[in-house]
VOLUM-799732 format. One record per residue (C-alpha): residue number from 1; residue in one letter; x negated, y negated, z negated. Coordinates in nm, 2 decimals. Layout:
BEGIN
atom num: NUM	residuo: A	u: X	v: Y	w: Z
...
***
This chain:
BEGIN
atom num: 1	residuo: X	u: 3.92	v: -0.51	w: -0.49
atom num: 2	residuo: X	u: 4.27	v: -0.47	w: -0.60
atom num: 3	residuo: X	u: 4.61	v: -0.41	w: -0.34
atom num: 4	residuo: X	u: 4.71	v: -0.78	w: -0.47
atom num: 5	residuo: X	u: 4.36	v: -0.94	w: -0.48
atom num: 6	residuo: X	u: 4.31	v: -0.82	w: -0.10
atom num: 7	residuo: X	u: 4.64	v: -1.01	w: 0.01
atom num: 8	residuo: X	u: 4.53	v: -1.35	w: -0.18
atom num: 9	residuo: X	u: 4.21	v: -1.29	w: 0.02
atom num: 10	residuo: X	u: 4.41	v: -1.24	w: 0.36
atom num: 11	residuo: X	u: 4.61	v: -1.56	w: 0.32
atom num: 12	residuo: X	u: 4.41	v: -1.78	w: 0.50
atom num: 13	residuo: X	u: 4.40	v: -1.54	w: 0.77
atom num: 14	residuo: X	u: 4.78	v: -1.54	w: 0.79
atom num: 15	residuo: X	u: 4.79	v: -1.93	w: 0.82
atom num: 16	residuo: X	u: 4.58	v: -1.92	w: 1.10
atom num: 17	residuo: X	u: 4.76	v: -1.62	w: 1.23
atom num: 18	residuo: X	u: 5.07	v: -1.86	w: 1.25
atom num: 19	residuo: X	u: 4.90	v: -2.14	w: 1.41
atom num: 20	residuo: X	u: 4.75	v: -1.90	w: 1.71
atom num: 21	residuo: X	u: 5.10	v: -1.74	w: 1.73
atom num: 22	residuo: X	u: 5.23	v: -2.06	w: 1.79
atom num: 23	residuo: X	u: 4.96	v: -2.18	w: 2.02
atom num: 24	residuo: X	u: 4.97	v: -1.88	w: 2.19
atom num: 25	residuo: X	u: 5.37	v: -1.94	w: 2.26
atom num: 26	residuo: X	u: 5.31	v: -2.31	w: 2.41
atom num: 27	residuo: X	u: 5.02	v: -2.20	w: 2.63
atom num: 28	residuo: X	u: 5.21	v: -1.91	w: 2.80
atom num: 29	residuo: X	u: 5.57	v: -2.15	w: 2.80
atom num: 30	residuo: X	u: 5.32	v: -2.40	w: 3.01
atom num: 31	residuo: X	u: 5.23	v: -2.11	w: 3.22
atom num: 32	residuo: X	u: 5.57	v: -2.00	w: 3.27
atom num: 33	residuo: X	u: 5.66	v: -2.32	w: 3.37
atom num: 34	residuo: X	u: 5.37	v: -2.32	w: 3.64
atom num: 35	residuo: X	u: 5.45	v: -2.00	w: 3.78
atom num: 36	residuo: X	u: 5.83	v: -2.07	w: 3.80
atom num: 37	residuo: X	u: 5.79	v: -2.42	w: 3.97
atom num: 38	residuo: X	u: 5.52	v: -2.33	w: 4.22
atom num: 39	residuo: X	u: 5.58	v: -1.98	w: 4.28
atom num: 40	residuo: X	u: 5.90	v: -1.83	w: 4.17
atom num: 41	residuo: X	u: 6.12	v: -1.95	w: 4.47
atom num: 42	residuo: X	u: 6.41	v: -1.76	w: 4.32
atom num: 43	residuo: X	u: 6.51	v: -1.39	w: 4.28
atom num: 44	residuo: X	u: 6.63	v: -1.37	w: 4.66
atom num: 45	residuo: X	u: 6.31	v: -1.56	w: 4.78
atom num: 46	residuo: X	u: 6.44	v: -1.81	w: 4.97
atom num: 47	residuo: X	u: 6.62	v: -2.05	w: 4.73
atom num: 48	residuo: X	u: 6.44	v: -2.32	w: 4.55
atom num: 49	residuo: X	u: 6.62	v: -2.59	w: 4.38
atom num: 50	residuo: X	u: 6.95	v: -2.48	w: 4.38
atom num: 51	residuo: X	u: 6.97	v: -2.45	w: 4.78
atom num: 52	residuo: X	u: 6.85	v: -2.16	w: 5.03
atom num: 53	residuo: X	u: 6.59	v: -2.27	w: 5.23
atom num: 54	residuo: X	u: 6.66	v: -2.08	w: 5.54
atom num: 55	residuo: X	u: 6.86	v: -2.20	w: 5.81
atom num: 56	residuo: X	u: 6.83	v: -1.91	w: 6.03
atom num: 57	residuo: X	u: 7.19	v: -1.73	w: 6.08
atom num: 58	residuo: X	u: 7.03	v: -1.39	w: 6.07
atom num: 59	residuo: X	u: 6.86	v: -1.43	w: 5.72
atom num: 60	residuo: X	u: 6.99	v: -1.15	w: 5.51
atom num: 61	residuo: X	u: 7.16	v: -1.32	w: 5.21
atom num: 62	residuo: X	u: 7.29	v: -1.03	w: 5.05
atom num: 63	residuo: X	u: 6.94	v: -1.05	w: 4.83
atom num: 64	residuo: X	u: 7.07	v: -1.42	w: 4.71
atom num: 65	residuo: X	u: 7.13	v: -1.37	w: 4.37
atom num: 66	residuo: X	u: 7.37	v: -1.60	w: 4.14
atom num: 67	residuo: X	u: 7.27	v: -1.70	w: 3.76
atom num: 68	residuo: X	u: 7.39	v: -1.42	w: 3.51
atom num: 69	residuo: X	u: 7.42	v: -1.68	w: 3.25
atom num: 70	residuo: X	u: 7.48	v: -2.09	w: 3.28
atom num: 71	residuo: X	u: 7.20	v: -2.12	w: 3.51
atom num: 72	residuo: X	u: 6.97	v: -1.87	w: 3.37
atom num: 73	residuo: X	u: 6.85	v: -1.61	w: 3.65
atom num: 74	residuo: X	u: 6.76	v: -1.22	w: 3.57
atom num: 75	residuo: X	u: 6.39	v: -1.34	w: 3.56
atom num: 76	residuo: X	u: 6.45	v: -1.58	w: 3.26
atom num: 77	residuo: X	u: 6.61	v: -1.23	w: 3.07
atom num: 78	residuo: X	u: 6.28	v: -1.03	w: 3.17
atom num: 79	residuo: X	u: 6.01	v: -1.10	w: 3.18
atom num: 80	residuo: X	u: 6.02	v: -1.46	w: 3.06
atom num: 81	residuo: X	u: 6.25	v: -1.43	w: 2.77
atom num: 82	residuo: X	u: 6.09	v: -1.11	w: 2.63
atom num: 83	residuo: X	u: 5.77	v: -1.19	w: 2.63
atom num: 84	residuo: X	u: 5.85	v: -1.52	w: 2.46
atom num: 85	residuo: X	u: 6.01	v: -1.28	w: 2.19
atom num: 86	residuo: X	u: 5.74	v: -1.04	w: 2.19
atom num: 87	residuo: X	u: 5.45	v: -1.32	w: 2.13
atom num: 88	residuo: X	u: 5.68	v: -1.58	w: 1.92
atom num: 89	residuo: X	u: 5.75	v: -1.26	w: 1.71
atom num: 90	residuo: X	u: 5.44	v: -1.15	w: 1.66
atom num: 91	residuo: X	u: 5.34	v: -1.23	w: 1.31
atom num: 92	residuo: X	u: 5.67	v: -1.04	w: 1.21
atom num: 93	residuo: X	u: 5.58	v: -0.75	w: 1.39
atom num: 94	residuo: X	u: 5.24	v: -0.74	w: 1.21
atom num: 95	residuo: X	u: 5.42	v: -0.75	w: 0.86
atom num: 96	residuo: X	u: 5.62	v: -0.47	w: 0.98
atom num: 97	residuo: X	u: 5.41	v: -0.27	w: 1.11
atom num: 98	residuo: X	u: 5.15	v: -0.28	w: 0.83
atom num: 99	residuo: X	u: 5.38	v: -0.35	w: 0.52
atom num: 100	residuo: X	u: 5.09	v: -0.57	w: 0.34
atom num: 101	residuo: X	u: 5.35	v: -0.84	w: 0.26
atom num: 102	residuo: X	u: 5.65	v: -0.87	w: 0.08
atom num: 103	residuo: X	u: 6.02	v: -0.95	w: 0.19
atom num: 104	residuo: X	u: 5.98	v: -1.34	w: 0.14
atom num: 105	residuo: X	u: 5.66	v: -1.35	w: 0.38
atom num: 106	residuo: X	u: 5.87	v: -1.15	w: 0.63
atom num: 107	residuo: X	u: 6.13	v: -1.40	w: 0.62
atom num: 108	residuo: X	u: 5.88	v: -1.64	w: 0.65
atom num: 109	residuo: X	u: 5.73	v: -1.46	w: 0.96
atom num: 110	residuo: X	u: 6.09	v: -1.43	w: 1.10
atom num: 111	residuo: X	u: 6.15	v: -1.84	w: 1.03
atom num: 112	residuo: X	u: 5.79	v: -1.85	w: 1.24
atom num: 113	residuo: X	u: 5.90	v: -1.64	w: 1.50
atom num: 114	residuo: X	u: 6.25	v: -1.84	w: 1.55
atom num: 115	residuo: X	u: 6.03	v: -2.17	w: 1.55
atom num: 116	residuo: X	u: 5.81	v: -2.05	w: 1.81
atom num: 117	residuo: X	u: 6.04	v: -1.88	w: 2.03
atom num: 118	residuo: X	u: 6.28	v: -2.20	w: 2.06
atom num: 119	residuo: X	u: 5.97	v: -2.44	w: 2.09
atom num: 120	residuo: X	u: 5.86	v: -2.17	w: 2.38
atom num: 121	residuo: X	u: 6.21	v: -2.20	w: 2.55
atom num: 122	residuo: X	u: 6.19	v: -2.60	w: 2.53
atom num: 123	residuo: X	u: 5.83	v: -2.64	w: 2.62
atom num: 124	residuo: X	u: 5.84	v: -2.46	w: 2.91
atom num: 125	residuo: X	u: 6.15	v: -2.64	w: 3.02
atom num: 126	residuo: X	u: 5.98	v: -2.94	w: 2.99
atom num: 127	residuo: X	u: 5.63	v: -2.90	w: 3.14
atom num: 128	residuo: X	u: 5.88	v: -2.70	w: 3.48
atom num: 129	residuo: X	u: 5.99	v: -3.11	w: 3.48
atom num: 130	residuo: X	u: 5.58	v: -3.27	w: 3.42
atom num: 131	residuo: X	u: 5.50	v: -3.02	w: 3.71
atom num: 132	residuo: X	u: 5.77	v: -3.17	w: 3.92
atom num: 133	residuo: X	u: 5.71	v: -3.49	w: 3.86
atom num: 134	residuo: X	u: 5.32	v: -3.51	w: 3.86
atom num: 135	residuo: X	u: 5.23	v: -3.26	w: 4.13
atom num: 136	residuo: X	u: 5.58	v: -3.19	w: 4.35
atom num: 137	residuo: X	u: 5.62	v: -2.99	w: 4.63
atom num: 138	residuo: X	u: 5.65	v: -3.09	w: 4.96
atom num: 139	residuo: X	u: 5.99	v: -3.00	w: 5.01
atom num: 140	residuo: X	u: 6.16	v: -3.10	w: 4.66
atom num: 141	residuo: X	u: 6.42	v: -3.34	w: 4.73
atom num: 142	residuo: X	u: 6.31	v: -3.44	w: 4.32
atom num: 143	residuo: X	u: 6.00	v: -3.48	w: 4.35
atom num: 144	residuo: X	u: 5.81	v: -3.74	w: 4.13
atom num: 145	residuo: X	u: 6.08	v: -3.70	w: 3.88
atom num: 146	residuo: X	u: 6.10	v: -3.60	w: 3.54
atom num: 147	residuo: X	u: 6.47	v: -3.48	w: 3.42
atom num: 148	residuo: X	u: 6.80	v: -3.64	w: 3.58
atom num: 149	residuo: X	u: 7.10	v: -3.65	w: 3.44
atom num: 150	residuo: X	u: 7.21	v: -3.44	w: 3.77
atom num: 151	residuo: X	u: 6.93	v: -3.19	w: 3.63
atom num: 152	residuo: X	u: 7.12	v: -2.82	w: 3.49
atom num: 153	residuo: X	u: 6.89	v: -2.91	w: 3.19
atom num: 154	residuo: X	u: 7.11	v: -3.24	w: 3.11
atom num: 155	residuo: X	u: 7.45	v: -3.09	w: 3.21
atom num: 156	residuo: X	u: 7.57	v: -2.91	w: 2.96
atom num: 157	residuo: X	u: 7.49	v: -3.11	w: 2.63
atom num: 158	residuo: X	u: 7.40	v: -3.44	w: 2.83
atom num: 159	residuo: X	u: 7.10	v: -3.64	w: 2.78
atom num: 160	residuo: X	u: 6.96	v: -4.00	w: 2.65
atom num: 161	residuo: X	u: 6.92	v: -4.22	w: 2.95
atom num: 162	residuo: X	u: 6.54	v: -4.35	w: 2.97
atom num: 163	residuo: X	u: 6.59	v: -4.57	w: 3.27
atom num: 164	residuo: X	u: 6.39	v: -4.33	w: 3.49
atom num: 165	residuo: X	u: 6.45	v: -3.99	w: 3.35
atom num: 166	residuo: X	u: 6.66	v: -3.88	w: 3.07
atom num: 167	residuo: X	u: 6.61	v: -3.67	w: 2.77
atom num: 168	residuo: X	u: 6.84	v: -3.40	w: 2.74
atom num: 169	residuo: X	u: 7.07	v: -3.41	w: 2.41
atom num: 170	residuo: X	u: 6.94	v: -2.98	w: 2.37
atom num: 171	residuo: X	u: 6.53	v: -3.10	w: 2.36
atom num: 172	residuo: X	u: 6.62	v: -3.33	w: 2.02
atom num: 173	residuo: X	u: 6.83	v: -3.04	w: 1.87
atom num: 174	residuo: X	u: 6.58	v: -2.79	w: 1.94
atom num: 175	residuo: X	u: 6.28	v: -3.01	w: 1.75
atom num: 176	residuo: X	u: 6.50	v: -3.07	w: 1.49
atom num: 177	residuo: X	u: 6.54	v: -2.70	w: 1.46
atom num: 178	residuo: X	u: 6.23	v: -2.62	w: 1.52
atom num: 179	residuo: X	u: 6.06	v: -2.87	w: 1.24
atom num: 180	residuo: X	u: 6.32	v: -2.72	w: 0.99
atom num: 181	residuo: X	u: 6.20	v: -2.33	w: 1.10
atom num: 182	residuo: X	u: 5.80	v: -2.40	w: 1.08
atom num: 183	residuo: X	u: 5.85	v: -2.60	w: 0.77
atom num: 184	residuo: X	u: 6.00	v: -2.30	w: 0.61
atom num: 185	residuo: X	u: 5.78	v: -2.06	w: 0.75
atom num: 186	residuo: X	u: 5.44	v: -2.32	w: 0.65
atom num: 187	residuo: X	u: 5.56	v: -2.44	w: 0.28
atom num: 188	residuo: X	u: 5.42	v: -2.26	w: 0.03
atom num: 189	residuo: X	u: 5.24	v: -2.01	w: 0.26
atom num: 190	residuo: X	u: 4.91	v: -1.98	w: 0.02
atom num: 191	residuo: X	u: 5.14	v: -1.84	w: -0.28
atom num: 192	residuo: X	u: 5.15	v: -1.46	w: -0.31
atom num: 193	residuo: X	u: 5.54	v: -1.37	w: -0.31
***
């Protein structure tokens, strides 16, 4: 079997590689999501929702950490954000790594990995909001609701009022995006480039 005739061959394995990447990205963005609502007070421990749960004039708040970015915390950076890259990224770093495809199935792989990272990012803000509003916490003055316009999710770009929730204005730009990137890196994936 020849170098070109092995690659037509491995085709249909790269298509479902693409799908499982992808699938792979939404089931560790729910995850995430999981983990960060239930779990992750915050980076000093004791804030949850924006406000430090300790009343106790002896707490030590020089742990309390402030968001490095908008309202992104260090634990978005690492070891949320790189592992989104790492998995949304992988068919790229397969092509890479093994050189079996040409530069327009990398770009391809690269349009993948953009899709799935930004689909990542917006799925797990969403299902932090389902978690929230199907199974609250005790304590979360929010509880029961999906995403308010006084949500940090609906600040910055704003959001389409729903009546009870909104839909921030960032969720339809980043499907928009993401339909245009997995179109890309889907159309024409069978021909040999």
């Amino acid at each position: 079997m020849s170098h070109r005739e092995y690659i037509v061959q491995q085709l249909g394995a790269r298509k479902l590689e693409f799908i499982s990447t992808a699938i792979i990205c939404a089931v560790f963005a729910v995850s995430f999501a999981h983990l960060e609502y239930y779990y992750i007070k915050d980076p000093a421990l004791q804030i949850s929702n924006g406000k430090v749960e300790v009343n106790d004039a002896n707490f030590d708040r020089s742990r309390e950490t402030k968001p490095i970015i908008g309202n992104m915390y260090q634990y978005h950076l690492f070891p949320m954000l790189f592992i989104f890259i790492l998995i949304s990224f992988a068919s790229l770093w397969d092509d890479m790594t093994f050189k079996l495809f040409g530069r327009h199935k990398r770009i391809k792989a690269v349009m993948l990995g953009f899709a799935n990272l930004i689909a990542a990012i917006t799925i797990e803000d969403f299902a932090w909001f389902v978690n929230r509003w199907l199974v609250p916490l005790a304590d979360d003055p929010k509880g029961g609701q999906l995403m308010q316009f006084s949500d940090w999710t609906s600040m910055h770009l704003g959001a389409i009022d729903l009546g009870s929730f909104v839909i921030p204005n960032w969720y339809i730009i980043s499907l928009i995006l993401v339909t245009l990137a997995y179109y890309g890196a889907f159309r024409k994936n069978d021909q040999v480039c």
